[in-house]
N, C-alpha and C positions, 0 to 999 in steps of 0.2 A: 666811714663805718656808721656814722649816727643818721647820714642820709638814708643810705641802704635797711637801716635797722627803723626807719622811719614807714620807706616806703614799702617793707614788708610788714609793717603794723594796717599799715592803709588797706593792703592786700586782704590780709586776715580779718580785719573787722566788715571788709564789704563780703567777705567769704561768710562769714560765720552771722550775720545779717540775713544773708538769703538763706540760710540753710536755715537758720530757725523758725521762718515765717511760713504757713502750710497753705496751700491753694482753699483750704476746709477748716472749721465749717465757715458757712457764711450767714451773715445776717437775713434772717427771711421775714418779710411784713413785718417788721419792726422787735424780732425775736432773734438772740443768738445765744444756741444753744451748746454749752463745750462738755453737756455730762458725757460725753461720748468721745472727748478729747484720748489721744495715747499715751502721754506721761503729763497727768495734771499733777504732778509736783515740779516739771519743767516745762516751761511754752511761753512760745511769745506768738502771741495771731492778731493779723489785723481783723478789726471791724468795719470788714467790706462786706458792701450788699445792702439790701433794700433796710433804711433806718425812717421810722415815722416821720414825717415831715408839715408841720403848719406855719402858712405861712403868714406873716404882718401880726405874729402874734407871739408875746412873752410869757412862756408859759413852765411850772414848777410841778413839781411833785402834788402840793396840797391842792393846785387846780385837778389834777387827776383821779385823787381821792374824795374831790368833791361832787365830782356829775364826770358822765361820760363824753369824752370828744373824741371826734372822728378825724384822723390826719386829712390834710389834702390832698397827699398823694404819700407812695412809699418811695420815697427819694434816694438812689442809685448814688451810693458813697464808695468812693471820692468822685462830684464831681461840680461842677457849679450849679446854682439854682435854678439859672437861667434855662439847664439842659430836662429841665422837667416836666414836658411835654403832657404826660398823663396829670401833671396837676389838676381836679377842680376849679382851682382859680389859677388866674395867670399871674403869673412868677417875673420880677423884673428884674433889672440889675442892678439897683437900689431897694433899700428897705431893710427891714427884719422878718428873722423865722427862728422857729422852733424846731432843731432834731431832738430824738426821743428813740433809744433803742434801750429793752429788756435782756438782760444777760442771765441767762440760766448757769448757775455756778454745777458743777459737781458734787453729789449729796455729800453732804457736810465735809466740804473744802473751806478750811478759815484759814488759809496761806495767808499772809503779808499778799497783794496782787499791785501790779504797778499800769501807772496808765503814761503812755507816750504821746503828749499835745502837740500835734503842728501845728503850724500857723493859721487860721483862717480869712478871710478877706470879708471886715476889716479888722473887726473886734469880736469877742465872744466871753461868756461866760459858761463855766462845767460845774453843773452838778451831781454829786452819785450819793447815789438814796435822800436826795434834797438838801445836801448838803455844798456847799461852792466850794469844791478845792483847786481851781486854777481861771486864771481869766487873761486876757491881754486886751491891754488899753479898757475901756467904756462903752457895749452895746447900748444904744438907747432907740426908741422909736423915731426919731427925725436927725438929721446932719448934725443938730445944734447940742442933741444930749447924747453924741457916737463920739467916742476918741478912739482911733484908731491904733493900733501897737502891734509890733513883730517880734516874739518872742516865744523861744520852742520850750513846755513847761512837761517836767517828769515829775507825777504825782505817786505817793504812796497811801496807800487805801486797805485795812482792813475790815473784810466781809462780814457781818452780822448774820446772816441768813444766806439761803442759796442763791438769792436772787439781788441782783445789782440793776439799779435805774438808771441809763447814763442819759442828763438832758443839759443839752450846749443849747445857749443862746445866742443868734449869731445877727450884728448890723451890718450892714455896709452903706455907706454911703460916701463913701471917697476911692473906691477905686470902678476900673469896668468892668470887676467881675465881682460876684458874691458868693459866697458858701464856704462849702465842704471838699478843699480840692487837692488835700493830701492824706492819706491813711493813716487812722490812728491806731496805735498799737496796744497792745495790753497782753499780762502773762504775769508770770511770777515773780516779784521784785527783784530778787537777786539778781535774774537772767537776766530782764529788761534792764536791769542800770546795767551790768556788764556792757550789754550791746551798745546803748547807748553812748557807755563813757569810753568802747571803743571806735563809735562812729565821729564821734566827739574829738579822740585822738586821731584816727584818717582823716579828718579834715585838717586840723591843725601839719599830719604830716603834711600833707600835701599842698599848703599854703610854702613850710618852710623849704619843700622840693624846687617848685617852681620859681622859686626867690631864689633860691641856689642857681638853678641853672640859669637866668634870669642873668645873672652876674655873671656866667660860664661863658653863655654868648657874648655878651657886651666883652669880656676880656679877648675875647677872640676880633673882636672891630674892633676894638682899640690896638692890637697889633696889625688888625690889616683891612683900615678904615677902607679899601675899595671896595670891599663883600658888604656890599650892604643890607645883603641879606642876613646876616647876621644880628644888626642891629635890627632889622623889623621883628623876628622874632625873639629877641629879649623882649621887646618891649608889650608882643603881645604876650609874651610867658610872665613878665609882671603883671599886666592885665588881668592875666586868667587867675593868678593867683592872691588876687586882690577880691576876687568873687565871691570865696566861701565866704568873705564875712559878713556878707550882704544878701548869701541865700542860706536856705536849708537851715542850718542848725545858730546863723547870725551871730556869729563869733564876734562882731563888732560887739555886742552890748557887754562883752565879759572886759572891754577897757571902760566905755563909756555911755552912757544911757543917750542914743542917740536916738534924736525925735524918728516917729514913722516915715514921715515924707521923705526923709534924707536918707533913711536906710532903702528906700526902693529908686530914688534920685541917684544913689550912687548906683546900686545893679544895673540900672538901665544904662548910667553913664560908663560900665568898664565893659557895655558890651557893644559898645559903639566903640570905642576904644580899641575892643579887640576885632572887629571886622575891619576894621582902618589899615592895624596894622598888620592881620594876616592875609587882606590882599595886597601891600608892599609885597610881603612875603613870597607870596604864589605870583607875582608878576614878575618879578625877579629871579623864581627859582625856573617855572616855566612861562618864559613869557613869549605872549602874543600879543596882537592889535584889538582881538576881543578884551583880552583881560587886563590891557592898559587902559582901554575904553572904561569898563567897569570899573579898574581901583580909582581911576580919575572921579567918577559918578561917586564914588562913597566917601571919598577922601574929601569934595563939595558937601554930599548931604549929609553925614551923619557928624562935622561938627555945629552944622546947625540944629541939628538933633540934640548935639550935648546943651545948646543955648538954649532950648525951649523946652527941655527937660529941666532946666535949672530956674524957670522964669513961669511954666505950667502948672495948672496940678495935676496930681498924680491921675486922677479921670478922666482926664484927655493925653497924656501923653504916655500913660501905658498902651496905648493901644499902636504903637512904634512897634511892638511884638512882632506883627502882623507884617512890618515888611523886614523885618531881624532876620527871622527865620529862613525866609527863603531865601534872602540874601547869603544867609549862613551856608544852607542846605546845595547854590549854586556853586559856591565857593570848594565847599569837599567834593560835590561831583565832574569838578572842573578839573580837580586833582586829580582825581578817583579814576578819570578818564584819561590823563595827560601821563601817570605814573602806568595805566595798565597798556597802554601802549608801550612805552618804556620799557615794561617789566616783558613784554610777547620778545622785543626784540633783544631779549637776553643781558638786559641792563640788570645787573644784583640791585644797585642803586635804590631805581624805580620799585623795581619787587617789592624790596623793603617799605618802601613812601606807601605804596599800595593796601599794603598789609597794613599799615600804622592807620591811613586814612579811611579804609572802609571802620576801622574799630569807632575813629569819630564819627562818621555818617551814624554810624549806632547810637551812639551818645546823644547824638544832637537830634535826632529823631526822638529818643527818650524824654531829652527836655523839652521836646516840644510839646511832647503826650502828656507832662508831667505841668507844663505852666495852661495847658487848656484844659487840667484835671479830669485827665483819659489815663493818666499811668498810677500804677498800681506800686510801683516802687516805693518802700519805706524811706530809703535811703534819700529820696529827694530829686536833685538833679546829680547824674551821673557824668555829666561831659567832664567837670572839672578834673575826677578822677582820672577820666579816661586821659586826658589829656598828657599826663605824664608818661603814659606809654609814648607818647608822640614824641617826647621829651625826649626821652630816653633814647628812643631808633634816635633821632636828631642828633643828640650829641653824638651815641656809634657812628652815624654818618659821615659828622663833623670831621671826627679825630681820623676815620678812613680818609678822608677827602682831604686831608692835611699831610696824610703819610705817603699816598698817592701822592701828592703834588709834590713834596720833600724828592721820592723818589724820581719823578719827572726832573724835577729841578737839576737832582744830581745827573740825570742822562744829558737834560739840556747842555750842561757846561762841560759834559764830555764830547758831545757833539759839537760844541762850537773851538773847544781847543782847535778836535778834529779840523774843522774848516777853516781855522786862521792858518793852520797848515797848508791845505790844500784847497785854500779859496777860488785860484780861477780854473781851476782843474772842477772842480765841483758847480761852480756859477755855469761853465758851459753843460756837463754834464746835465743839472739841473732844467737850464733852457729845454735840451733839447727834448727832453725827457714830457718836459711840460707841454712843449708844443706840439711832442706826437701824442701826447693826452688828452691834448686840446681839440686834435684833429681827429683823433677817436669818438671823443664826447658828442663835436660838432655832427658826426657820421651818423651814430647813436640816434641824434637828438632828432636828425632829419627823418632815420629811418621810423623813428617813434610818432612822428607827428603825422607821416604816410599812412603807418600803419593806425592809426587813433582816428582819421579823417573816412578810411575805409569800412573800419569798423563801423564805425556810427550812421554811417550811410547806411550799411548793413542792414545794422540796428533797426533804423529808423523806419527803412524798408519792409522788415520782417512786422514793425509794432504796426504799422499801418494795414498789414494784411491780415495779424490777427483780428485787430479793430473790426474790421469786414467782416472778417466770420465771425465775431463773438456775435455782433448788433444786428446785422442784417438776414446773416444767413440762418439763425436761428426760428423766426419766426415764422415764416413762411413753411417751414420744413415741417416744425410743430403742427402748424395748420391743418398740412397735407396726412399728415398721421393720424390727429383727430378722426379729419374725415371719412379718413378709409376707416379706422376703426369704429364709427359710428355706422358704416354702411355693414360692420356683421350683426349689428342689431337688427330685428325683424320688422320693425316698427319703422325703421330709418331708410326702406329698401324703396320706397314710390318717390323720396328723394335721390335717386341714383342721380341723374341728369344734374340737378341743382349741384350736387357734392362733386360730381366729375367736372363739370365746371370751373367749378371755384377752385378742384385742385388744379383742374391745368393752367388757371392762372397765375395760381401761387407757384405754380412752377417755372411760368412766364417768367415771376420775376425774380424768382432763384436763379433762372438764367441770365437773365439781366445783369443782375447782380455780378453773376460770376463773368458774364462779358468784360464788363466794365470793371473786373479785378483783372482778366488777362489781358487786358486793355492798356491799362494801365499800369501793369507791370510789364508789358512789351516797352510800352514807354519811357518808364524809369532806365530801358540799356536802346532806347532809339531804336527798337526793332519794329515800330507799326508798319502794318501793311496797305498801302494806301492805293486803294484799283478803281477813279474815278471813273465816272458814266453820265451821261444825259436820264434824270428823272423826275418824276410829275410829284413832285413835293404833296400836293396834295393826298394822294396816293399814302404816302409815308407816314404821314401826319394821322389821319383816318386809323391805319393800321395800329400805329401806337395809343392813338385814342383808345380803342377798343379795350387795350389791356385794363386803365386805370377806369372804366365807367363801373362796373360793379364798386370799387375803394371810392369814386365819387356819388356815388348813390349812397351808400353806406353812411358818408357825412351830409347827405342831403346839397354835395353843392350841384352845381349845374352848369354846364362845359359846352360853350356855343364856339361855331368855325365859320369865318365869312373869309371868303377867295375873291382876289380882285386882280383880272387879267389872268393870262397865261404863266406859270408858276412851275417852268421846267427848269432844272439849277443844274449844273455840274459839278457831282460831289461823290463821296464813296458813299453808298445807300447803308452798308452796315454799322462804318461810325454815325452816321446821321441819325440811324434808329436809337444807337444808344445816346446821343443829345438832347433827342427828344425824349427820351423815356427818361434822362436823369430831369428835365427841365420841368416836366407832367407830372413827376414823383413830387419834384418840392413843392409846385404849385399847389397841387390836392393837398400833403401834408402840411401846410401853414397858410391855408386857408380854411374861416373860421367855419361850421357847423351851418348850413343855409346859403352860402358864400356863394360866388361866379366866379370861375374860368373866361375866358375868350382868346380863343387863338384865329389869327389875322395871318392871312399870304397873299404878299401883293407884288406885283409887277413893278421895279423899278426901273427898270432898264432903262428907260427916257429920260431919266436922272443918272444915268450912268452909276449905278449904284448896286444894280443885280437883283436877288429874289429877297424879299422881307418874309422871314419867319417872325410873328412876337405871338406872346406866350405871356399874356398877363393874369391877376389875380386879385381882389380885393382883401386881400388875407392880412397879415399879422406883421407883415413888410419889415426893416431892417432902420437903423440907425445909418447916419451916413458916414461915420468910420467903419462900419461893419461895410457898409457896400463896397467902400473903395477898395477895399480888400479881399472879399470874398471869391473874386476869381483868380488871383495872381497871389496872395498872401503864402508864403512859404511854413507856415501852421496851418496842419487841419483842426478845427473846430467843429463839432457839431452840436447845430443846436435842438429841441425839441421841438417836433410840431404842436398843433393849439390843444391835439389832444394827448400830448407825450410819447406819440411815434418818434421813434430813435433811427439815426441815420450812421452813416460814415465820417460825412463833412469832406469829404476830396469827391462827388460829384461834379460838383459842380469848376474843378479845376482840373477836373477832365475833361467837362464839354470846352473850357479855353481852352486845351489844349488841341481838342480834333477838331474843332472851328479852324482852327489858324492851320492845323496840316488841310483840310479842304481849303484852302486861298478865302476862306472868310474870317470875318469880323464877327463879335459878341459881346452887347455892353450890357449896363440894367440900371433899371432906375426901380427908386423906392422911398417910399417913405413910410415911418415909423407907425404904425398902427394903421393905413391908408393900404396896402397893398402893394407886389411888385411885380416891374415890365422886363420881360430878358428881349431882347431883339437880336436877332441872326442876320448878317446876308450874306448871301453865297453867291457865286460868279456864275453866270449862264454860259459861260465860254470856257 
């Protein structure tokens, strides 16, 4: 009862926390104004928003009254100095500064008014109407005159006039961040100490929770030391409940006045702690090869993190935050994932883990908005809270998963009486049972892997065709539409001839294109159609020429043909158009601006060798793992030409294909920045 009446105090005070705090008003240019508050006999509001900010400078009241100074910037509270872009001067993560904000009281309000100090980083000093009523540790201008101190201070302050001065003086020079990085509160003292001496109590419940259960788990591994998961989670649930008193409201200091360095020595150290042991935890409850991998990796580095945390100072080894977090944040969406799988396939279980674990994904994103002072939360850090909801599903899970098992248990020993009865009645039953399951599964598993190997081919077949249409067929289409659409303008009509041209080109190689898709899709089921003949290659050559000189003119290269002997070959003249038109395609597009062609047909026959096609270029040429692969490699790649002309990437393992159904051969040489040679021969016979 005193758990439960604890953990509904925890409840209540972070309920009645947020309810009291108003998004309004806000501090503006170093002004907060509450004559216009709703019940200025009760309120508690933070002083968020733009508050005066100077900085490398110790500055009071009777500076103020003495001459005028201008801030450096209006510095965005809560958050650190460093984040003050708009400063005048540049702001560092060392040093001292001046906030300064004016409170407009409501005419003649002389309530009791209470002010709620968090921590600053490192030390600071508060004055209101130039008076100091709180400070932790020793602001000074250099390291040597800074004592740093953590200590959350609840001031009471009655108002003389309507107007309140509030000026913090704030050093740092011992951690990596400095300023203003949690919300200070203020309101009517009554309210505010309630609030507080119930946030005061949540924390306290929530230490004695997690110490409870803490000891819940651990008695549950000590009757059944093989769940070892059990034990990782006590000992991260002592972990976590070892934190409040080392963040937020630093319950450590109500035993013992414990120096600065050690009160953030231990934070750092129970959050290494608790990543330790809630990946045990999460590898055990869902475990895999990834997540044994990783708890292996934290369970190495984070206790040398606890070594060098205890051996650093605090300015270099806060900054371990930085992979905390994501380590943290990897951790719940591993779950997050693992549990909503789980939960799809109708496990209650999971559902539950799901639910518990997105509530910490919330949390632990909050503290992490809340330690790079981006969160706006009074309360501080919220995971700790949060946590005990986790607790709690955990233990309901626990105690199901024990009743379950009891229950199991009880069936298991009815089934096995059963079976000491009827054991070789059951062992063959059993056999046979398994092996026509086995022969099912085996049947299954073939027909799966038929069907899986089909598909993919399918697949693979259909992604290579749209490939083709998205890249190739696109352009030339656009071209041709331009065109025509340029020739209803009036002005566009004495280029008829030029534009009708260029389209029937483009349409040349739309056809092209689509040849060499039904080409190569006759291929992929071996249906090409192969009708050799006796032809004058040159001839062939010529013709295909013709299409790419205008796209060769266009880049300035220049495309010569020398014939040597008689050059009649026996081939199918259709696939040979389209080998030469993919082979003229790559050449012009990856060769550079200014560049040369040369196409060579020569007579081999007295070599017993047949007709030489080569088809060189001085262009942008290939790597020599890219060559060895380029015609045979079972990936299509495409690369860009020199001027970002986009291809397919399976031409060119289509011209090896209809080479080798004409009884020819097709190699290629290249070098890398030099240019490339494709050579053809074909059979005269």
């Amino acid at each position: 009862m005193l758990i439960m009446f604890r953990i509904q105090l925890a409840i209540a005070a972070v309920i009645l926390n947020i309810g009291l705090v108003h998004a309004t008003p806000k501090a503006v240019r170093g002004s907060f104004d509450l004559r216009h508050i709703d019940t200025p006999q009760k309120f508690i509001l933070k002083t968020n928003g733009e508050w005066e900010f100077y900085w490398n400078k110790m500055l009071h009241s009777d500076d103020f009254r003495k001459s005028e100074i201008r801030p450096d910037c209006y510095g965005k509270v809560p958050s650190y100095w460093t984040d003050y872009k708009e400063s005048i001067v540049k702001t560092e993560k060392y040093g001292y500064a001046t906030y300064r904000l004016n409170v407009i009281l409501p005419k003649d309000f002389r309530e009791p008014l209470g002010f709620d100090i968090p921590v600053f980083d490192s030390s600071y000093e508060l004055y209101l109407n130039g008076k100091m009523v709180a400070s932790n540790g020793k602001p000074g201008k250099n390291e040597a005159t800074t004592r740093p101190e953590y200590k959350r201070n609840l001031v009471k302050f009655l108002p003389q006039s309507d107007t309140v001065e509030i000026i913090i003086n704030v050093a740092n020079y011992h951690h990596r961040r400095g300023g203003f990085w949690l919300p200070l509160r203020m309101g009517t003292y009554p309210v505010l100490l309630r609030s507080a001496t119930n946030i005061w109590a949540a924390e306290w419940a929530i230490i004695t929770v997690l110490i409870g259960f803490s000891l819940f788990f651990l008695f549950f591994f000590i009757l059944s030391p093989k769940d070892k998961m059990m034990l990782f989670i006590s000992l991260t649930t002592a972990a976590l409940a070892m934190r409040p008193l080392f963040t937020s409201h630093y319950l450590i200091q109500n035993f013992i006045n414990l120096d600065w360095n050690w009160i953030v020595k231990f934070e750092y150290i129970g959050l290494f702690l608790i990543i330790i042991g809630w990946s045990w935890f999460i590898v055990n409850f869902y475990p895999s090869k990834l997540m044994r991998v990783v708890t292996w990796i934290n369970t190495g580095i984070y206790p040398i993190a606890i070594i060098l945390t205890l051996i650093l100072p605090v300015r270099i080894f806060s900054y371990s935050t930085y992979a905390f977090y994501p380590c943290m944040f990897f951790l719940i969406s591993y779950q997050l994932y693992k549990s909503l799988i789980g939960a799809l396939n109708k496990n209650y279980v999971d559902l539950m883990y799901f639910a518990a674990f997105g509530i910490l994904l919330f949390g632990g994103i909050h503290d992490i908005r809340v330690a790079g002072g981006k969160g706006d939360s009074s309360a501080g850090y919220l995971l700790t809270y949060l946590i005990v909801v986790f607790v709690l599903s955990q233990a309901a899970i626990l105690l199901y998963r024990w009743i379950h098992a009891f229950n199991e248990k009880e069936k298991l020993q009815k089934e096995l009486e059963f079976m000491n009865r009827n054991l070789e009645i059951l062992v063959n039953e059993r056999t046979q049972e398994l092996k026509t399951r086995n022969e099912e599964i085996e049947k299954q598993n073939s027909q799966i892997a038929l069907q899986n190997k089909q598909l993919s081919d399918t697949i693979s077949l259909k992604n290579r065709i749209f490939s083709l249409i998205a890249h190739d067929l696109r352009s030339p289409v656009v071209n041709i539409l331009y065109m025509l659409n340029l020739l209803k303008e009036k002005e566009y009509k004495e280029k008829y001839d030029e534009f009708a041209n260029s389209s029937i080109r483009y349409a040349q190689m739309v056809i092209s294109l689509l040849e060499n898709m039904l080409v190569w899709g006759r291929g992929q089921e071996d249906k090409i159609k192969y009708s050799p003949a006796k032809y004058e290659l040159s001839d062939i050559v010529l013709t295909n020429l013709s299409i790419f000189k205008e796209t060769a003119d266009n880049k300035d290269v220049s495309i010569t043909f020398t014939q040597t002997g008689k050059t009649i070959a026996y081939c199918d003249k259709d696939l040979l158009d389209i080998i030469i038109r993919n082979i003229l395609s790559n050449a012009v597009k990856y060769t550079y601006r200014g560049g040369r062609i040369h196409i060579l047909l020569k007579d081999r026959t007295d070599e017993n060798e047949g007709i030489l096609l080569k088809i060189c270029d001085n262009g942008m040429g290939m790597p020599e793992s890219r060559r060895l692969s380029i015609l045979t490699s079972a990936e299509i790649e495409s690369t860009p030409g020199t001027e970002k002309e986009k291809g397919t990437g399976f031409g060119l393992k289509l011209c090896h294909d209809l080479v080798k159904i004409n009884n020819g051969t097709i190699s290629v040489e290249s070098h890398e920045g030099e240019g490339t040679c494709f050579s053809i021969i074909l059979p005269v016979e």
